[in-house]
MDAnalysis code that builds the backbone (N, CA, C; Angstrom):
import MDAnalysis as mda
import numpy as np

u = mda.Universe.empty(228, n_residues=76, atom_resindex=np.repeat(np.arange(76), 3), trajectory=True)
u.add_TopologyAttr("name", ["N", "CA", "C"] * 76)
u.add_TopologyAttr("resid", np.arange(1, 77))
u.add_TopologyAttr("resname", ["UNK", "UNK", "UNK", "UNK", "UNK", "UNK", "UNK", "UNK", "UNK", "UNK", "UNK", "UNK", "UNK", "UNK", "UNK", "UNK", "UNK", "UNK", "UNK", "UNK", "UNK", "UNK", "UNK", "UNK", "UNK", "UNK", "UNK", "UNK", "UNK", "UNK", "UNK", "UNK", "UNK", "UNK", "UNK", "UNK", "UNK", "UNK", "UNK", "UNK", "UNK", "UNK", "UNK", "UNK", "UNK", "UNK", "UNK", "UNK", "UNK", "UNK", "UNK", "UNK", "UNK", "UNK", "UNK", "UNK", "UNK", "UNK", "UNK", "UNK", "UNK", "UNK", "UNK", "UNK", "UNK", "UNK", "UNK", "UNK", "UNK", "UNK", "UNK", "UNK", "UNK", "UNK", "UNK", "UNK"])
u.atoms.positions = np.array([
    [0.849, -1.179, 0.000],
    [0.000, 0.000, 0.000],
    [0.892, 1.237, 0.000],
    [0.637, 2.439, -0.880],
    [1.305, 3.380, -1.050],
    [1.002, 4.180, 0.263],
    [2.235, 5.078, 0.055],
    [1.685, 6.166, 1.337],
    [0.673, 7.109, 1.675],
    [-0.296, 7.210, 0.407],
    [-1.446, 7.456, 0.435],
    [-2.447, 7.036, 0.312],
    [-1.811, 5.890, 1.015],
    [-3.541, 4.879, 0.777],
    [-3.371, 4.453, -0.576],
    [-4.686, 3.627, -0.695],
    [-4.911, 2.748, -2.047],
    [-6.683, 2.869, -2.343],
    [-7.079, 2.209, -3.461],
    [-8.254, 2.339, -4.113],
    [-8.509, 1.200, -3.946],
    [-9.597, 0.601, -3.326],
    [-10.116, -1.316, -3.619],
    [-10.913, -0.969, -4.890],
    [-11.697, -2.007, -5.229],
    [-12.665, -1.935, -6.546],
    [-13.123, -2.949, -5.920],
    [-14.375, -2.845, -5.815],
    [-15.302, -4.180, -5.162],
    [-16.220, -4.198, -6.206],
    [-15.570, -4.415, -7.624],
    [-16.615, -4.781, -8.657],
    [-16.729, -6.480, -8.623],
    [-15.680, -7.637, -8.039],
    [-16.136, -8.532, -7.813],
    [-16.995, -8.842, -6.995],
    [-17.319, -8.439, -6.266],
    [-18.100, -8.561, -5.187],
    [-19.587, -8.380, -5.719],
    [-19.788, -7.030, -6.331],
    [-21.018, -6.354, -6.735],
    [-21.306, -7.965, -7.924],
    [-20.553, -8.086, -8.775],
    [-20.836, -8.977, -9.698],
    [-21.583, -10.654, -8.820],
    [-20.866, -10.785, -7.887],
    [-21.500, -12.209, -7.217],
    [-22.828, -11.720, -6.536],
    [-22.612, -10.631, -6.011],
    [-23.957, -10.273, -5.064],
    [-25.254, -10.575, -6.479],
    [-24.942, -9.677, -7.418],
    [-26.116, -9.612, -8.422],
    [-26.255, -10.040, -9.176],
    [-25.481, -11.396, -9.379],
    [-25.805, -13.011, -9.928],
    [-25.819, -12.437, -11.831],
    [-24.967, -11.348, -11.920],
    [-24.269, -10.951, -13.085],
    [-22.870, -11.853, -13.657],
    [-23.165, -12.303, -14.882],
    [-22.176, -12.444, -15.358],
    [-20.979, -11.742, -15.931],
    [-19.484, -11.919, -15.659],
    [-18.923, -11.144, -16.637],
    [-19.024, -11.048, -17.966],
    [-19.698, -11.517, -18.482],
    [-19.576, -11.741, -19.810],
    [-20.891, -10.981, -20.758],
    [-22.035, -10.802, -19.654],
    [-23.153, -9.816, -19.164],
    [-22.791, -8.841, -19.439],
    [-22.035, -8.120, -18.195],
    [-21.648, -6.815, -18.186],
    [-20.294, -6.333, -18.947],
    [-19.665, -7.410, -19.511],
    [-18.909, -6.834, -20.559],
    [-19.874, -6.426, -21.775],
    [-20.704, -6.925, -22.377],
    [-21.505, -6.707, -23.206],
    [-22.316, -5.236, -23.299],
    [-23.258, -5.540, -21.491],
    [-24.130, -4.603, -21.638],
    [-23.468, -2.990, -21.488],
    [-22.209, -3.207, -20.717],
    [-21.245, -1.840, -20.806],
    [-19.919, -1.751, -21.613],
    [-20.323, -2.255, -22.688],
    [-19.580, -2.497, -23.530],
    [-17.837, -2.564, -23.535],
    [-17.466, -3.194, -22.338],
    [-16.398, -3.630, -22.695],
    [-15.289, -4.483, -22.569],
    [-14.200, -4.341, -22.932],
    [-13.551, -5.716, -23.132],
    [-13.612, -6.273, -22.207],
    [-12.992, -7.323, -22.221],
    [-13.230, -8.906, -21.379],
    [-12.152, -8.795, -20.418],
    [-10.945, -8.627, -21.304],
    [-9.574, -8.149, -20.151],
    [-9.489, -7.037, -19.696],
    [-10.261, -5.883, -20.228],
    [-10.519, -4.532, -18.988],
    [-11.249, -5.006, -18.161],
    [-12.414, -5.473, -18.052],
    [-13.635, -6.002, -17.271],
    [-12.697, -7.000, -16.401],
    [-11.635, -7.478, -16.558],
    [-11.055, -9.224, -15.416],
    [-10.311, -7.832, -14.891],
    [-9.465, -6.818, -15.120],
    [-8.430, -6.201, -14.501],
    [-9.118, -5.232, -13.783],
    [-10.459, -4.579, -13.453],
    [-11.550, -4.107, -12.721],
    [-11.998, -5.108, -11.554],
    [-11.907, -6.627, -12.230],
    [-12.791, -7.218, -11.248],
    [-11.401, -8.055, -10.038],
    [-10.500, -7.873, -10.860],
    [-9.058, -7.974, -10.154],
    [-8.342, -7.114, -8.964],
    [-8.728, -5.715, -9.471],
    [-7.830, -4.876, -9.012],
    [-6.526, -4.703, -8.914],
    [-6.272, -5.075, -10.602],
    [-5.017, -4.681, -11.307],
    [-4.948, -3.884, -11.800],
    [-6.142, -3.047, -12.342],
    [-6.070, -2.051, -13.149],
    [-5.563, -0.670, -12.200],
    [-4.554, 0.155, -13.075],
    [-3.530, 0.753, -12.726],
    [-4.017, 2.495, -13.100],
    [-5.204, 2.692, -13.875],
    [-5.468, 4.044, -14.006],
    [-7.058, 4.320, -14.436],
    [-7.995, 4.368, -13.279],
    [-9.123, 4.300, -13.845],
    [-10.014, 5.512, -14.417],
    [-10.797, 4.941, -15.193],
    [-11.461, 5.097, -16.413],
    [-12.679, 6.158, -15.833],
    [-13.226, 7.309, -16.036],
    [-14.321, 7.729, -15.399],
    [-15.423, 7.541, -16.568],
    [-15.093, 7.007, -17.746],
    [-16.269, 6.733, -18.529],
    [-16.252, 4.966, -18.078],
    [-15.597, 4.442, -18.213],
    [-15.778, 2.822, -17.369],
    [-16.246, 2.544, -16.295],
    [-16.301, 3.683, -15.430],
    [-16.602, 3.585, -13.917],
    [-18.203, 4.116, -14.217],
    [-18.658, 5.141, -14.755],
    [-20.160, 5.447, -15.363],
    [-20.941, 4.490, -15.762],
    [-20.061, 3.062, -16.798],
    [-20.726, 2.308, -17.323],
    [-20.656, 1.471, -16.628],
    [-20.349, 0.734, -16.110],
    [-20.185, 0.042, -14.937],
    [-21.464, 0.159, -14.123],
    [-20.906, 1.471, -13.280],
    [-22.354, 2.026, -12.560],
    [-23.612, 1.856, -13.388],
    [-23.426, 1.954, -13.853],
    [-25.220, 2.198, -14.698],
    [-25.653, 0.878, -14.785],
    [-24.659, 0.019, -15.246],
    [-24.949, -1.177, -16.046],
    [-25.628, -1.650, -14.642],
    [-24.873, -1.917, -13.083],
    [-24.695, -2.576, -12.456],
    [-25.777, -1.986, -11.680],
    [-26.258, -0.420, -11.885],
    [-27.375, 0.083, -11.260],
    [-26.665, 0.306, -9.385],
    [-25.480, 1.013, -9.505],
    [-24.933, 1.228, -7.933],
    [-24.140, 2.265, -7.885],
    [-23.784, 2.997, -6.719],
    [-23.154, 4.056, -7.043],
    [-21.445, 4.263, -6.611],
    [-21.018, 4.850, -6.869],
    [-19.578, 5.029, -7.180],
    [-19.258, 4.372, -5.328],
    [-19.605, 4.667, -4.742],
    [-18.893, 4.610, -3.263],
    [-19.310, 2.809, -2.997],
    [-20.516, 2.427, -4.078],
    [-20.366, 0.832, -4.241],
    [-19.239, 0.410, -4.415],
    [-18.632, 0.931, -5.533],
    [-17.975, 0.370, -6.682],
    [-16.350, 0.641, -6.075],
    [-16.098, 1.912, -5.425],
    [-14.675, 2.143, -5.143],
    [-14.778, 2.649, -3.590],
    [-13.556, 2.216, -3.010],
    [-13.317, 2.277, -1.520],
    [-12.195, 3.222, -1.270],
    [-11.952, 3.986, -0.707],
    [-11.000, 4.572, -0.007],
    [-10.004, 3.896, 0.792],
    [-9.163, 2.946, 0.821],
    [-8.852, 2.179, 1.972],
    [-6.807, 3.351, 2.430],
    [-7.175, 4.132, 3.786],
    [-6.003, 5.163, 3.927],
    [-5.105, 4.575, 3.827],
    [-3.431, 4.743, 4.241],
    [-2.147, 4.063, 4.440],
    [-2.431, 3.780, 5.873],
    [-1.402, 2.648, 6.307],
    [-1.580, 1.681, 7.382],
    [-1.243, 3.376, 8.760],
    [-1.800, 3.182, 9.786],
    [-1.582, 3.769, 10.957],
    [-2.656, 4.943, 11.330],
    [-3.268, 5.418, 9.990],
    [-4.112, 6.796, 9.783],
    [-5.053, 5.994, 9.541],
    [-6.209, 6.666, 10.485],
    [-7.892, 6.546, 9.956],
    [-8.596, 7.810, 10.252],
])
């Protein structure tokens, strides 16, 4: 974790809760298959505010669903 904290993406999560497939919401938010695994990974390294819109929409949740604040270790 950097010294300013880090970003989770709890788009896997949202995806099991709402019995969505990836392959669903690659479609219905049109996009790729390996952007959509590196979202649902939290590998992806620079995010997208039109991916994060479609996402949201698709998935019907809102941004503070979708992304977490998590601070650097010692600070809350």
């Amino acid at each position: 974790m950097g010294e300013y904290g880090t970003i989770k993406i709890h788009l896997a999560e949202l995806l099991e809760k709402s019995g969505m497939s990836k392959n669903k919401l690659s479609h219905r938010a049109e996009l790729q298959r390996t952007q959509l695994n590196h979202y649902c990974n939290g590998t992806v390294t620079r995010l997208d505010v039109d991916v994060l819109a479609r996402i949201c929409t698709v998935m019907q949740c809102g941004i503070g669903d979708l992304l977490e604040f998590v601070p650097p270790e010692g600070e809350e």
